[in-house]
C-alpha positions in Angstrom: 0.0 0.0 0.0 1.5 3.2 -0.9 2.5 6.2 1.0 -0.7 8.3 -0.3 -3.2 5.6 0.1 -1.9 4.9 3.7 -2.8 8.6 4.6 -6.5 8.7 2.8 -7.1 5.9 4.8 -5.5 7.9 8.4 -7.6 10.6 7.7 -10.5 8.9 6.6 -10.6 6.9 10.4 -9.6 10.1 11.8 -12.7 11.9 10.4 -14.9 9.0 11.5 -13.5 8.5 14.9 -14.2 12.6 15.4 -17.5 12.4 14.2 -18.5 9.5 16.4 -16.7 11.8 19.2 -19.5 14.6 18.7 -22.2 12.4 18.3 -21.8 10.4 21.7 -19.2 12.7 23.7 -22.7 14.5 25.2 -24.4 11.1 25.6 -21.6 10.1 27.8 -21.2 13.4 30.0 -24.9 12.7 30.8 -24.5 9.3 31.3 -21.2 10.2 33.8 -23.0 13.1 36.0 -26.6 11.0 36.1 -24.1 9.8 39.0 -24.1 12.8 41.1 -26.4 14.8 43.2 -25.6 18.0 42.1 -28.4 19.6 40.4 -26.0 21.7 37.9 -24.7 19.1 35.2 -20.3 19.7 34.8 -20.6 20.1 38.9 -19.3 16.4 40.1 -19.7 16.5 44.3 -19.0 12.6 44.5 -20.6 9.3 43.4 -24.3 8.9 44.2 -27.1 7.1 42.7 -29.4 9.2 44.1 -30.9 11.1 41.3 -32.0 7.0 40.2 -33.7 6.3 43.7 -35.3 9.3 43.3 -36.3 8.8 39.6 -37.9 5.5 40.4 -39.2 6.2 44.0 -41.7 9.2 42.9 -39.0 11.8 44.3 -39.3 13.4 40.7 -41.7 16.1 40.2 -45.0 14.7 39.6 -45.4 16.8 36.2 -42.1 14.4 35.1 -43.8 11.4 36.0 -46.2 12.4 34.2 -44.7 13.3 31.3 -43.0 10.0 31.4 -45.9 8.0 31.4 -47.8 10.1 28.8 -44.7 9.3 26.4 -44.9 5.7 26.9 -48.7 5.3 26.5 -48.7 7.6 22.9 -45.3 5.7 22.1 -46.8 2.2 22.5 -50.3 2.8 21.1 -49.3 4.5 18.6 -46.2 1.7 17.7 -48.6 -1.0 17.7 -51.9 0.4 15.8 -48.6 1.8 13.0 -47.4 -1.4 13.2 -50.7 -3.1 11.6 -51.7 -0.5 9.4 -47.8 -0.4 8.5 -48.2 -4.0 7.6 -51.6 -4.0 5.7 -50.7 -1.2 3.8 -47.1 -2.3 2.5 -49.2 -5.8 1.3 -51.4 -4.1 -0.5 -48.5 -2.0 -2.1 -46.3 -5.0 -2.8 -49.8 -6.7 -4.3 -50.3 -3.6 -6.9 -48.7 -3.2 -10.3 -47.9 -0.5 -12.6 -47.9 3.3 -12.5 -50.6 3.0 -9.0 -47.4 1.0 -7.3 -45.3 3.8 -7.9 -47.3 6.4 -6.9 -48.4 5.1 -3.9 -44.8 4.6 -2.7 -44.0 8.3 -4.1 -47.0 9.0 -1.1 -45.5 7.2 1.6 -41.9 8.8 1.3 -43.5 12.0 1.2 -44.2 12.2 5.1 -41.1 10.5 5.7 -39.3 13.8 3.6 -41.7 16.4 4.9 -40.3 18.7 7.7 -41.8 17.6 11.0 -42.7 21.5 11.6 -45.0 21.5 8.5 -46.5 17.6 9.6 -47.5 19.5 12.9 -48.9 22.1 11.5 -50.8 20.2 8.7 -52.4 18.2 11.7 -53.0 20.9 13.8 -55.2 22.8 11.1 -57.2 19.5 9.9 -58.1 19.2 13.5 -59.2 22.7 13.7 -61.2 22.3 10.6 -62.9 19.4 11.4 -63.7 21.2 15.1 -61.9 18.2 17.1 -60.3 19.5 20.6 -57.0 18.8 20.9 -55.3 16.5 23.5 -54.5 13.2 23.9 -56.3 11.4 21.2 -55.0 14.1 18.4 -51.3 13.4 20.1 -52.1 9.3 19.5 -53.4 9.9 16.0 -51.0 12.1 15.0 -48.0 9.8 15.8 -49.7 7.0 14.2 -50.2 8.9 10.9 -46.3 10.1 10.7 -45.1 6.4 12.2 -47.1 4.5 9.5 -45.0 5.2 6.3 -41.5 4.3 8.3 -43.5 0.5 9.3 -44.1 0.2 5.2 -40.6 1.0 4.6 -39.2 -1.8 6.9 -42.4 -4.2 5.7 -41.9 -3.5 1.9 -38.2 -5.0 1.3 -39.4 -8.7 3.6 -42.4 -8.9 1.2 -39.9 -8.1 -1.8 -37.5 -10.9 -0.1 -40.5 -13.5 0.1 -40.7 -16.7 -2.6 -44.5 -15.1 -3.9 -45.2 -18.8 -4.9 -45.4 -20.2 -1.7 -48.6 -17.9 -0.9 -50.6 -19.3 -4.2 -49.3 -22.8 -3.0 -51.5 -22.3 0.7 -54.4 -21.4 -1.5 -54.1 -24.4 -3.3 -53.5 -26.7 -0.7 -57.0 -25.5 0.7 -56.0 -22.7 2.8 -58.2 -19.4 3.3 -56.2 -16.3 2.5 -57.2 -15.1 5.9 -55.1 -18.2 7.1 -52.5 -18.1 4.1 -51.5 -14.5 5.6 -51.6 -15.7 8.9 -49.5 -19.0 8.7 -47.3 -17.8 5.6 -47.3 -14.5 4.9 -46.7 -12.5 8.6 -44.0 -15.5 9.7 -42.0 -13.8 6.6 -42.3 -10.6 7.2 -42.1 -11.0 10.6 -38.7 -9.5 11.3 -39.8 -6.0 9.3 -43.0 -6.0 11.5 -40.4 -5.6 14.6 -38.1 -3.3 13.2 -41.1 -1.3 12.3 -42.5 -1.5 15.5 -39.1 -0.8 17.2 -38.7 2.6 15.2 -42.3 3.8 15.4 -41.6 3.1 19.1 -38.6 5.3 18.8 -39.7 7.9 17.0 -43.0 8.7 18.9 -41.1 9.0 22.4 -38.6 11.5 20.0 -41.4 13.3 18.4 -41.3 17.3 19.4 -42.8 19.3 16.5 -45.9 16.9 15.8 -47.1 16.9 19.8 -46.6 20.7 20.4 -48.8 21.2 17.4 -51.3 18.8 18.2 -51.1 18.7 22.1 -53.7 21.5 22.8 -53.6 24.0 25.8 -55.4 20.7 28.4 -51.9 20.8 30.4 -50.8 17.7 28.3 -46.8 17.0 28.3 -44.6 14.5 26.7 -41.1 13.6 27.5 -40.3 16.1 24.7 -42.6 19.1 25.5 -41.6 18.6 29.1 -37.8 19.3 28.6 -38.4 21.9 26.1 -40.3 23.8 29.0 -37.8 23.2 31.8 -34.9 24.1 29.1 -37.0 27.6 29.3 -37.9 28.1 32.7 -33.5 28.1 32.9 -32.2 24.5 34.0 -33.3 21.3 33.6 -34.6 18.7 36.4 -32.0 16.8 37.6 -33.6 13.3 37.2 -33.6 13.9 33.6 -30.1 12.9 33.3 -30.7 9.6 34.8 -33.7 9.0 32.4 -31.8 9.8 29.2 -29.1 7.3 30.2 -31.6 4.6 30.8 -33.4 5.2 27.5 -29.8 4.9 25.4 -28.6 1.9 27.8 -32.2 0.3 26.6 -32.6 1.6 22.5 -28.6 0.4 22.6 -29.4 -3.1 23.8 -32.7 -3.3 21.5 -30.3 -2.7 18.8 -27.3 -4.8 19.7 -30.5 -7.7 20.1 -31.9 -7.1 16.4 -28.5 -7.0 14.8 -27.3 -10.6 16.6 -31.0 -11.8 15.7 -30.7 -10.6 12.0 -27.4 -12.4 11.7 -28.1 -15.5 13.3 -31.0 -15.7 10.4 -29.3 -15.1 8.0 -26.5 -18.0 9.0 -29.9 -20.2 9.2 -30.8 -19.7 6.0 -27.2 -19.9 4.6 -27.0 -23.5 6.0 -30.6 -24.3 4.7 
């Protein structure tokens, strides 16, 4: 390897190395001072898992645990009802042909491009239209309609990997299609059902723009809404840094978990 190419290749690590450096350096100062009980974060008065004892003992402020549990209901309601009209809709999308196929999948990347600013503000106003008060439901609904399209994306490519024989070949054997999806068709796709889930998941406890928008003045909060307030007010609770290790520690692990499981399958199915 020459002189030049030995360099590109320095600089190249070098560049990632840094990047990786920005992108987790804050993850880990969080993650370091969630063991302290000082209330400033960069002020380290000695170990202490307090700010954990009081995060899971109701110590918090109430209006956290709120927030907390708001998050997870939207985030897990909304994951599961995507999840299932994720699925149904990226069959019926595999199942079409022609110029309608390509349309329809030029209509689901467009929420998936559109800025979640104007997505908010698109829900906010068809809600207003059609006279419905805003609060919890709107919130649910609103993170179901802009988790949807990212379920279809994971969906699509399992349905595109599937033997489309093998479907035709339940039918014949007697099968109902209600039972030909059931036994052959969701055991395929099953793996792009979970990622899909997994990210809806993900991206409904992220979600800022869409729930200020459709959130309403009711004194609802999410995880989101609630730090952008205490950001304002100054400072932020202290138990927040314990909860924002927990939830990388547990989205790290659901990764690492997918990743072994994905590669395990596709040893099976190398072996088959």
């Amino acid at each position: 390897m020459g002189k030049g190419k030995k360099m590109k290749k320095f600089f190249a690590q070098l560049y990632l190395w840094i990047l990786l450096a920005l992108l987790y350096a804050p993850i880990i100062i969080i993650a370091i001072f969630s063991f302290t009980e000082s209330k400033v974060l960069g002020n380290w008065t000695g170990f202490s898992t307090k700010l954990y004892t009081s995060l899971f003992s109701g110590g918090a402020h109430h209006s956290l645990l709120s927030a907390i549990q708001n998050t997870l209901s939207i985030a897990l309601i909304a994951a599961v009802a995507s999840t299932i009209l994720g699925t149904i809709a990226a069959i019926g999308i595999y199942n079409m042909r022609g110029r309608k196929k390509q349309v329809i999948n030029f209509l689901n990347d467009i929420p998936m491009l559109n800025p979640d600013i104007i997505t908010g503000i698109s829900l906010f106003l068809l809600f207003v239209s059609l006279g419905i008060s805003q609060g919890y439901t709107t919130v649910v609904l609103a993170h179901i309609a802009f988790c949807t399209p990212y379920v279809v994306l994971n969906v699509m490519p399992r349905l595109q990997q599937m033997n489309p024989n093998i479907y035709e070949a339940a039918l014949d054997l007697g099968a109902t299609p209600f039972q030909a999806l059931r036994k052959i068709i969701i055991p395929e796709i099953r793996p792009g059902m979970v990622s899909g889930f997994i990210l809806a998941f993900t991206l409904s406890i992220d979600d800022f723009a869409v729930t200020l928008f459709t959130k309403g003045n009711e004194g609802l909060e999410t995880l989101s809404t609630y730090i952008y307030a205490d950001a304002r007010k100054g400072g932020l609770t202290p138990e927040l840094r314990p909860l924002s290790t927990i939830i990388f520690v547990v989205v790290l692990l659901l990764l690492i978990i997918i990743n072994v499981r994905a590669k395990r399958a596709a040893k099976r199915k190398q072996a088959m």
